[in-house]
mmCIF file of the N, C-alpha and C atoms, coordinates in Angstrom:
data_MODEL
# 
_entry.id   MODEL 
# 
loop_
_atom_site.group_PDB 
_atom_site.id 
_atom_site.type_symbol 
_atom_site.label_atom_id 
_atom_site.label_alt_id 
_atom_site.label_comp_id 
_atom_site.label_asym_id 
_atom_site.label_entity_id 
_atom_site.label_seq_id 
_atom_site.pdbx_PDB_ins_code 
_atom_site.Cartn_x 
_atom_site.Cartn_y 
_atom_site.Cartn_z 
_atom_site.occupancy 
_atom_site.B_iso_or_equiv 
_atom_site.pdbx_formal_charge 
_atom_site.auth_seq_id 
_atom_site.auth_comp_id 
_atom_site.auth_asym_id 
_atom_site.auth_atom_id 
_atom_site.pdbx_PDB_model_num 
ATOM 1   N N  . UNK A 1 1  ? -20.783 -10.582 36.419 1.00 0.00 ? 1  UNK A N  1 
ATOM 2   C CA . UNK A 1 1  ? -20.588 -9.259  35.877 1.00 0.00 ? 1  UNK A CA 1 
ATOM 3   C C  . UNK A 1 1  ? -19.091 -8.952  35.856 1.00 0.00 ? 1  UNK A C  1 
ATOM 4   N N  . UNK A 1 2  ? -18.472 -8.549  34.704 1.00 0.00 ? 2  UNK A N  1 
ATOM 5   C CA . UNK A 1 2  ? -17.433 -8.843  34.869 1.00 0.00 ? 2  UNK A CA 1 
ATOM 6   C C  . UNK A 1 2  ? -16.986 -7.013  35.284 1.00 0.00 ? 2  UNK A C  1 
ATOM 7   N N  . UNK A 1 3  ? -15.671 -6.791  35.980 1.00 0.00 ? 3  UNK A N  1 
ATOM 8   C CA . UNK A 1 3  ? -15.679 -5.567  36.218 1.00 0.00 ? 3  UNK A CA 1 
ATOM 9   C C  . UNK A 1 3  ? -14.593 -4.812  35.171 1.00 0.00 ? 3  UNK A C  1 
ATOM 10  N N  . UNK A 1 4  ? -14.549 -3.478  35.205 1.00 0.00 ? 4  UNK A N  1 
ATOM 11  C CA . UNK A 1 4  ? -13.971 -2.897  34.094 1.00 0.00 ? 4  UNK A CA 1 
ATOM 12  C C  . UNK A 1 4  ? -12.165 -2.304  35.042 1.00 0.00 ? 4  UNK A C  1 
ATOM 13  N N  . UNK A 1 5  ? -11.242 -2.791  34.121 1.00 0.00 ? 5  UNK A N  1 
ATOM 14  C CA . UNK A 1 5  ? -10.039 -2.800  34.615 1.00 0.00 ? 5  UNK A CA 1 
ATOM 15  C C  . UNK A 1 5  ? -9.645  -1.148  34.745 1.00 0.00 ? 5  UNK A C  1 
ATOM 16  N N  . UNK A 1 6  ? -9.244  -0.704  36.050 1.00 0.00 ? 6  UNK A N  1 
ATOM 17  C CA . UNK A 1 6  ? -8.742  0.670   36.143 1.00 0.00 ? 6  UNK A CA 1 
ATOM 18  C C  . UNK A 1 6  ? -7.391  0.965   35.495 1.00 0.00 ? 6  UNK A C  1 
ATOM 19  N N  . UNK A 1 7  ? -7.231  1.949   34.719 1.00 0.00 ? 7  UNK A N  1 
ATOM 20  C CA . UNK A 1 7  ? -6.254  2.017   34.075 1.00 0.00 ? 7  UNK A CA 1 
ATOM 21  C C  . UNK A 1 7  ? -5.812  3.318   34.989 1.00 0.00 ? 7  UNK A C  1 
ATOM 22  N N  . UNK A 1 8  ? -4.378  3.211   34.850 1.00 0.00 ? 8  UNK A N  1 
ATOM 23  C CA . UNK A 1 8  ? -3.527  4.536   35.470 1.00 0.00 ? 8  UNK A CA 1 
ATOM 24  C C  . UNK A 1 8  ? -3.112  5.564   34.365 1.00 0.00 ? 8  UNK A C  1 
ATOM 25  N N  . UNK A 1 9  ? -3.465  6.390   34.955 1.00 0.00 ? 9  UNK A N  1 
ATOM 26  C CA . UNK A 1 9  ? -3.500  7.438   33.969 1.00 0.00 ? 9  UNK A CA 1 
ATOM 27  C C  . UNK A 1 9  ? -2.109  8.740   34.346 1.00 0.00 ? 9  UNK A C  1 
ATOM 28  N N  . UNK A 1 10 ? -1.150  8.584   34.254 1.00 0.00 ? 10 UNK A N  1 
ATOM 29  C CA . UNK A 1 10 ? 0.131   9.600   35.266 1.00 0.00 ? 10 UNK A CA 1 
ATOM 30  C C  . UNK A 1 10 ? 0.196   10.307  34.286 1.00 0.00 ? 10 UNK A C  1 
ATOM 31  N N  . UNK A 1 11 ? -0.551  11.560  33.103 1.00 0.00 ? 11 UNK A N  1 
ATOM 32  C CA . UNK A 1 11 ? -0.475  12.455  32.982 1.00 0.00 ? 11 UNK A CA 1 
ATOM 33  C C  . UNK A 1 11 ? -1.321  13.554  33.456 1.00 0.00 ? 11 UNK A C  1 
ATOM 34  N N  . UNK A 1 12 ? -1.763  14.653  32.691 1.00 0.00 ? 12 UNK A N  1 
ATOM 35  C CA . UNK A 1 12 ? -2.118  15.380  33.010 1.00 0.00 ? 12 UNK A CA 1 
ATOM 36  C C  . UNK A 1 12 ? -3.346  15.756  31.489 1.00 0.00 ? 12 UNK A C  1 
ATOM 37  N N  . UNK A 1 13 ? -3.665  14.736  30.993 1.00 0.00 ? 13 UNK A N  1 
ATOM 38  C CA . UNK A 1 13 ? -4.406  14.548  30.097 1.00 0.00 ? 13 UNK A CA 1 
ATOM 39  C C  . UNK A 1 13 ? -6.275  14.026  30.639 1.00 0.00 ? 13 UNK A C  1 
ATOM 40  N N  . UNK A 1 14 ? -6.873  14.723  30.570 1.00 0.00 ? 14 UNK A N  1 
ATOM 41  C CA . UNK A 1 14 ? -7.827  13.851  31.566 1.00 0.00 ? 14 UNK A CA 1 
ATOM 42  C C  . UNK A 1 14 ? -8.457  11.950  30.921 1.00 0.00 ? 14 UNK A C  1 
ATOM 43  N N  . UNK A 1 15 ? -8.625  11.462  31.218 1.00 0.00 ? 15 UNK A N  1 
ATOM 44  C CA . UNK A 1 15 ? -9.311  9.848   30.738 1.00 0.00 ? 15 UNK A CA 1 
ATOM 45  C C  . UNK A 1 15 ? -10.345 9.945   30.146 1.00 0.00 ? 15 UNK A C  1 
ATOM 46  N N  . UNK A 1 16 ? -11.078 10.823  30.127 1.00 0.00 ? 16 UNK A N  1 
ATOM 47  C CA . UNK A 1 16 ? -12.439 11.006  28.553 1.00 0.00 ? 16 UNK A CA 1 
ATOM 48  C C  . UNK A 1 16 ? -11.458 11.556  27.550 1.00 0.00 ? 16 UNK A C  1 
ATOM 49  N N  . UNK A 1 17 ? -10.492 12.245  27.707 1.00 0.00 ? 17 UNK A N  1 
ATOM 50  C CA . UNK A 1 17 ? -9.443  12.788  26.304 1.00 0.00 ? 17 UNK A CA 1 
ATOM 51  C C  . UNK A 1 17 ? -9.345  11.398  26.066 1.00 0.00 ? 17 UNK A C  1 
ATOM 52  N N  . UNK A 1 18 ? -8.233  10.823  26.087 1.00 0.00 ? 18 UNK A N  1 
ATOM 53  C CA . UNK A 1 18 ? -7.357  9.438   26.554 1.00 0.00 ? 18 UNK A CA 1 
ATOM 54  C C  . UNK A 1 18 ? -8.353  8.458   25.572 1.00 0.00 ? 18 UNK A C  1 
ATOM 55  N N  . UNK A 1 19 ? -9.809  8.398   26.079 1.00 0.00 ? 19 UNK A N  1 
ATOM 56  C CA . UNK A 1 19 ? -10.591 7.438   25.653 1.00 0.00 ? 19 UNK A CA 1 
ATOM 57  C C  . UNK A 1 19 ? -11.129 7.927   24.280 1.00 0.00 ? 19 UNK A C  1 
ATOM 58  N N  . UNK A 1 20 ? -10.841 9.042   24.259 1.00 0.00 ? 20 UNK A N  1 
ATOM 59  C CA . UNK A 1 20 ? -11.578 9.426   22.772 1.00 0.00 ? 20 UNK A CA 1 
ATOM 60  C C  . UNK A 1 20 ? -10.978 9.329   21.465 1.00 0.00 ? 20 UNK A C  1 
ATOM 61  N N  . UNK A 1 21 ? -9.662  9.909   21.879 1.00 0.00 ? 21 UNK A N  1 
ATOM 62  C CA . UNK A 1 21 ? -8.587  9.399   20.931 1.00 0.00 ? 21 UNK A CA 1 
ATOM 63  C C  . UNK A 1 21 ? -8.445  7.561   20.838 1.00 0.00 ? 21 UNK A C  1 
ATOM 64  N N  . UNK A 1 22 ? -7.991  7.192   21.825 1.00 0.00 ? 22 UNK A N  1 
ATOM 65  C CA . UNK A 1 22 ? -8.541  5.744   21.403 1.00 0.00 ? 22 UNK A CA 1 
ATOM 66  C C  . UNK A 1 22 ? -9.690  4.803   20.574 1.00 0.00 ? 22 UNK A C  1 
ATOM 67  N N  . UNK A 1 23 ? -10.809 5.762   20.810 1.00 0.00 ? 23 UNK A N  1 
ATOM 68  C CA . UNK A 1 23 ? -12.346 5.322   19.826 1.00 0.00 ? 23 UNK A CA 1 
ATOM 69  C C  . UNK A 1 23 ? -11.820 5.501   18.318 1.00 0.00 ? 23 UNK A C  1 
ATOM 70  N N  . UNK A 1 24 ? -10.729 6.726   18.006 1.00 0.00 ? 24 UNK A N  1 
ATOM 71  C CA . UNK A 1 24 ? -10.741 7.223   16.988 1.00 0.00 ? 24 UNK A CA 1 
ATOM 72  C C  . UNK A 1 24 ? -9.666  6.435   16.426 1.00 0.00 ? 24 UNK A C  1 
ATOM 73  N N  . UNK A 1 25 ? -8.678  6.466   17.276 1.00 0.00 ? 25 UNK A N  1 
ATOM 74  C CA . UNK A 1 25 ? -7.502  5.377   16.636 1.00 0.00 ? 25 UNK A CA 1 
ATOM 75  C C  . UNK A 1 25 ? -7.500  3.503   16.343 1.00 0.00 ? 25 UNK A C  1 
ATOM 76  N N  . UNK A 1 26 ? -8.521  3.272   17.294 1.00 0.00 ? 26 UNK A N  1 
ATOM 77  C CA . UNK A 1 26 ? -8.585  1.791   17.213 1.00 0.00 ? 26 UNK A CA 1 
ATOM 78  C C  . UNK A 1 26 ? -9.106  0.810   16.045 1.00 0.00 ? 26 UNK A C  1 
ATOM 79  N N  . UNK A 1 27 ? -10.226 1.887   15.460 1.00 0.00 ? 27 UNK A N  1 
ATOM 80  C CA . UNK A 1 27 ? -10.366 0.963   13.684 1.00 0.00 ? 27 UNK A CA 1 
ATOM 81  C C  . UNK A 1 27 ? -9.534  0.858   12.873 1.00 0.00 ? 27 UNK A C  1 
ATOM 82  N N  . UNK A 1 28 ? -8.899  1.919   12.704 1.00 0.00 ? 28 UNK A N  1 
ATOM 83  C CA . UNK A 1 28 ? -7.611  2.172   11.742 1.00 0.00 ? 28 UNK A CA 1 
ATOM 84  C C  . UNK A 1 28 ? -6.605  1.059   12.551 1.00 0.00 ? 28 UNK A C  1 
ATOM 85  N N  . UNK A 1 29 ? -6.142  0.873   13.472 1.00 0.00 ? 29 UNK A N  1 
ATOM 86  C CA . UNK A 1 29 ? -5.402  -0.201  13.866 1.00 0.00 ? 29 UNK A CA 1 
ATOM 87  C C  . UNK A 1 29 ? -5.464  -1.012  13.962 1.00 0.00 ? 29 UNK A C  1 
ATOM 88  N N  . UNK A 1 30 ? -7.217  -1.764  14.284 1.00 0.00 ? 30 UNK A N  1 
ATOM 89  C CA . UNK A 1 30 ? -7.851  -3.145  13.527 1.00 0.00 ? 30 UNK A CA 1 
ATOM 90  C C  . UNK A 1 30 ? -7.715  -2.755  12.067 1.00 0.00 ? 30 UNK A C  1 
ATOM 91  N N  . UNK A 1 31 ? -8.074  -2.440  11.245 1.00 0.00 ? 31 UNK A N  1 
ATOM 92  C CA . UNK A 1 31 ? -7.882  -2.807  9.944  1.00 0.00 ? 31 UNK A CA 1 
ATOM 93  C C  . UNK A 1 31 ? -6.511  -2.942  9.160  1.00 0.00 ? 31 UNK A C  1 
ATOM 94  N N  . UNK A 1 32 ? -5.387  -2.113  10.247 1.00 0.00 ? 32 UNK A N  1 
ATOM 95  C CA . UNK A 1 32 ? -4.151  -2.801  9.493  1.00 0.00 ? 32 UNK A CA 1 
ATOM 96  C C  . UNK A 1 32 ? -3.525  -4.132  9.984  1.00 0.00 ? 32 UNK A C  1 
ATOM 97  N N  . UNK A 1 33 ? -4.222  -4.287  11.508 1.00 0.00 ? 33 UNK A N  1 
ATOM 98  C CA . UNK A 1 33 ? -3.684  -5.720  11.884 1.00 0.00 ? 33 UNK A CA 1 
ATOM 99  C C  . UNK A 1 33 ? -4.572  -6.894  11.346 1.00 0.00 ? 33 UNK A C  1 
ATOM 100 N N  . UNK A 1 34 ? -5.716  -6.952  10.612 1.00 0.00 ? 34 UNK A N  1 
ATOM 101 C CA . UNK A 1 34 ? -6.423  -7.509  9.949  1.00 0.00 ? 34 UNK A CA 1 
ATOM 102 C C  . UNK A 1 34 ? -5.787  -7.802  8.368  1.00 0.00 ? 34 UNK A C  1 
ATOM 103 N N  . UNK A 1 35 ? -5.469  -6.350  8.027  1.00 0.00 ? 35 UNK A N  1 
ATOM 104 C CA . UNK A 1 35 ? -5.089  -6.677  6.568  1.00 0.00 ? 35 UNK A CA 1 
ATOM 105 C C  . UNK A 1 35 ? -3.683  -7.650  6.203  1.00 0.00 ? 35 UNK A C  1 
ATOM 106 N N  . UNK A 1 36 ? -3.130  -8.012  4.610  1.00 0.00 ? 36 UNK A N  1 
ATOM 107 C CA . UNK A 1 36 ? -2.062  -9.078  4.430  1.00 0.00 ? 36 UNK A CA 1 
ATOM 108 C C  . UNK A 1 36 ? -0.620  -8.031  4.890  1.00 0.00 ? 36 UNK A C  1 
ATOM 109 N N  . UNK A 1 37 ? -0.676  -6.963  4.742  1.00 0.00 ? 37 UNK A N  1 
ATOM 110 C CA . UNK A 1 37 ? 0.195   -6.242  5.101  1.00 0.00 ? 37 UNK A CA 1 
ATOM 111 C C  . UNK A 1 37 ? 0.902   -6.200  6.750  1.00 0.00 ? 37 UNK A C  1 
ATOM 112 N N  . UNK A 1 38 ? -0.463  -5.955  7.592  1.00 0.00 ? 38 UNK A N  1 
ATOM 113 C CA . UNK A 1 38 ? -0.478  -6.342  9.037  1.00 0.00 ? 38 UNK A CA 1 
ATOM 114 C C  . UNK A 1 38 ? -0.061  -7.607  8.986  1.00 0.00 ? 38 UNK A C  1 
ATOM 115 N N  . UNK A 1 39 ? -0.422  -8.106  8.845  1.00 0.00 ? 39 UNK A N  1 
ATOM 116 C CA . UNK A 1 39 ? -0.374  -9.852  9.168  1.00 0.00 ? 39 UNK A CA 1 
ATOM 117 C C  . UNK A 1 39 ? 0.876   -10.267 9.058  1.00 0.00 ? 39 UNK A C  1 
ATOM 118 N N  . UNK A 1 40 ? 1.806   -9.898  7.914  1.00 0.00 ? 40 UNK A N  1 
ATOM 119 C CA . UNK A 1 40 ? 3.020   -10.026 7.615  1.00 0.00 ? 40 UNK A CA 1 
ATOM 120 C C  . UNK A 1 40 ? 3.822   -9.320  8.686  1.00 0.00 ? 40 UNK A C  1 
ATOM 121 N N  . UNK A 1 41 ? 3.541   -8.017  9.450  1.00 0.00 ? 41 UNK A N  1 
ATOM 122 C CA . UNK A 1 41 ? 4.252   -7.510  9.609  1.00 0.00 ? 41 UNK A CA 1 
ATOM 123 C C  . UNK A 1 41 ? 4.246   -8.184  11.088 1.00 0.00 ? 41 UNK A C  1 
ATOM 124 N N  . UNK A 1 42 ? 3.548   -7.807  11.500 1.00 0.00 ? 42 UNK A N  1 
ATOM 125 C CA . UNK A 1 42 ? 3.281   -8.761  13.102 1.00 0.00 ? 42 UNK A CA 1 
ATOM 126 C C  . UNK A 1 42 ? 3.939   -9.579  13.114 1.00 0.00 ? 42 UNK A C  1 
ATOM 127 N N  . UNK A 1 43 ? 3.804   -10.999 12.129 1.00 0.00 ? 43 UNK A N  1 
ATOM 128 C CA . UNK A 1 43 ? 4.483   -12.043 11.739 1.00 0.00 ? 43 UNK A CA 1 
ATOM 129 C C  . UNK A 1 43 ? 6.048   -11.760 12.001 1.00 0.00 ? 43 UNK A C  1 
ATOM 130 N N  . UNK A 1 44 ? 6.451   -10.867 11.195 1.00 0.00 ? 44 UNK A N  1 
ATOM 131 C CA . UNK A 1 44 ? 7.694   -10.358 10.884 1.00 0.00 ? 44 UNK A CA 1 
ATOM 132 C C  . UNK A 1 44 ? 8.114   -10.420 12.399 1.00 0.00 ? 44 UNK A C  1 
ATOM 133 N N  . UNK A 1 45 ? 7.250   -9.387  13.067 1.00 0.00 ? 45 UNK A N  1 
ATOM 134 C CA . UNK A 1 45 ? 7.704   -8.870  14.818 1.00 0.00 ? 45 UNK A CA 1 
ATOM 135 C C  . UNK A 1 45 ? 7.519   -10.000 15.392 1.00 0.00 ? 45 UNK A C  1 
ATOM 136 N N  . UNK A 1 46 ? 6.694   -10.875 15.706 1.00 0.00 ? 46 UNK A N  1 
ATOM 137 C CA . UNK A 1 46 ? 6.678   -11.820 16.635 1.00 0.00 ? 46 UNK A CA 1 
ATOM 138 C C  . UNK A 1 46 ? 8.224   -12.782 16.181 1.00 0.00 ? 46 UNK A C  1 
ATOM 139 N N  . UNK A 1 47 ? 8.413   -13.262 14.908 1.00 0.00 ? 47 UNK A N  1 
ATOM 140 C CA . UNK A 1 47 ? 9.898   -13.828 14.539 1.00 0.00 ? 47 UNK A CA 1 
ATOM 141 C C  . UNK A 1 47 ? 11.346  -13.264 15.547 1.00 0.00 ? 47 UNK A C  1 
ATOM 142 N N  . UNK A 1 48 ? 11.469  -11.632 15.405 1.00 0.00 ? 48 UNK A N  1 
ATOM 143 C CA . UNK A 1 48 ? 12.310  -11.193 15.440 1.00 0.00 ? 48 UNK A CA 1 
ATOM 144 C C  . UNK A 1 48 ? 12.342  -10.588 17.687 1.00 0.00 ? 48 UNK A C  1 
ATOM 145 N N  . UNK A 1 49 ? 11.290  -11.311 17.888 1.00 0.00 ? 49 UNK A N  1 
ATOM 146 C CA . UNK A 1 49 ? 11.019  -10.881 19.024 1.00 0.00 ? 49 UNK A CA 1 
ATOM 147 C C  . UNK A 1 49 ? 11.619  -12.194 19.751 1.00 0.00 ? 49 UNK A C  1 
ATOM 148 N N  . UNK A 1 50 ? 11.121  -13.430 19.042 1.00 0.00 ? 50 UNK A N  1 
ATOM 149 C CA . UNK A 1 50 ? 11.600  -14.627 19.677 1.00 0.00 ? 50 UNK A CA 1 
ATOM 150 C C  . UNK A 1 50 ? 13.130  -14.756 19.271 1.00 0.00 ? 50 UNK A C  1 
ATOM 151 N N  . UNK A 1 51 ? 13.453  -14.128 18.377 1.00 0.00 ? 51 UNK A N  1 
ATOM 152 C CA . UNK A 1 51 ? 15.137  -14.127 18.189 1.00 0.00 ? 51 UNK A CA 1 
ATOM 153 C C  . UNK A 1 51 ? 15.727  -13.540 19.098 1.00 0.00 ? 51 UNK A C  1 
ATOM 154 N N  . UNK A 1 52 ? 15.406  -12.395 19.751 1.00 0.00 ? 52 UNK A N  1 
ATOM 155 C CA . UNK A 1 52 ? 15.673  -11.602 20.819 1.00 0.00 ? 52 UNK A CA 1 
ATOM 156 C C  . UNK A 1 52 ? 15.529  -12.284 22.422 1.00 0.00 ? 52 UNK A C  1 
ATOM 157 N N  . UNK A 1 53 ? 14.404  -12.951 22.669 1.00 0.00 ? 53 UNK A N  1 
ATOM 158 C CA . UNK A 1 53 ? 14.433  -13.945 23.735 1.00 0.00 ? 53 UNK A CA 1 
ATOM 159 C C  . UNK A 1 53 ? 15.026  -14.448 23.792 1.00 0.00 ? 53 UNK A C  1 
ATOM 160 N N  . UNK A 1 54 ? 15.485  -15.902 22.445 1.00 0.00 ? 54 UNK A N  1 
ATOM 161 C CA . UNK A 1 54 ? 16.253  -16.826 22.519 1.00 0.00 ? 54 UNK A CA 1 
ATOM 162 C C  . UNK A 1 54 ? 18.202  -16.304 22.794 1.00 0.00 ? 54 UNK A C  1 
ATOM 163 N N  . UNK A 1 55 ? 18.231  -15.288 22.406 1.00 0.00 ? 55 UNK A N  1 
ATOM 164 C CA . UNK A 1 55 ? 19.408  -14.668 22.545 1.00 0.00 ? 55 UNK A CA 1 
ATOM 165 C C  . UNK A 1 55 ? 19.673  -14.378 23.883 1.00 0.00 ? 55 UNK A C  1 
ATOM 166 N N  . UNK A 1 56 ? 18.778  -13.748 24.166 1.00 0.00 ? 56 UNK A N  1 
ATOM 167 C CA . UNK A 1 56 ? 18.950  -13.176 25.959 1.00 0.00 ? 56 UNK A CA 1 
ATOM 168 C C  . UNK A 1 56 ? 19.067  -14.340 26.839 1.00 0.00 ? 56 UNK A C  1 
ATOM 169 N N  . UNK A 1 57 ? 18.133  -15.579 26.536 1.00 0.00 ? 57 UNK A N  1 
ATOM 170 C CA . UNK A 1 57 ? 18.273  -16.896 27.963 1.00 0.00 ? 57 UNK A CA 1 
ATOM 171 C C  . UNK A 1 57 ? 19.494  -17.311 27.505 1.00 0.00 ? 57 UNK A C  1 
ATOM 172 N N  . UNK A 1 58 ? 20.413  -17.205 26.070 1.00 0.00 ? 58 UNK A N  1 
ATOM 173 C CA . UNK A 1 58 ? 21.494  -17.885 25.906 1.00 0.00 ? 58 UNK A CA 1 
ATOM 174 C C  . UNK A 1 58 ? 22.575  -17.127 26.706 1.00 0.00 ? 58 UNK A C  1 
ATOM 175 N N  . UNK A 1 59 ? 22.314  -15.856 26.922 1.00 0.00 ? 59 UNK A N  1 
ATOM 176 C CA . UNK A 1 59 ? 23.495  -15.500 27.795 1.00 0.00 ? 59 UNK A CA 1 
ATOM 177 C C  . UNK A 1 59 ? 23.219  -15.460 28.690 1.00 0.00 ? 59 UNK A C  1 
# 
């Protein structure tokens, strides 16, 4: 059974708010990381993320 990870919550928002907005936001954010647009763009970020690593161990 696997157990469900406690998340910290340091506002003053209660965690059924928190979770509801999340239900509501999370399709819309699968379907743009799904679509050619997402895909590119991620793409784009993961590139420019490893440019940023490789920069930082060089100094």
């Amino acid at each position: 059974m696997a157990r469900k990870k406690k998340l910290v919550n340091k506002t003053s928002i209660p965690e059924h708010e928190i979770e509801k907005i999340a239900r509501c936001l999370l399709p819309d954010i699968l379907a743009f990381y799904n679509s050619e647009e997402g895909q590119k763009e991620f793409e784009e970020w993961k590139r420019k993320r490893m440019i940023l690593n490789n920069e930082h161990n060089l100094s």
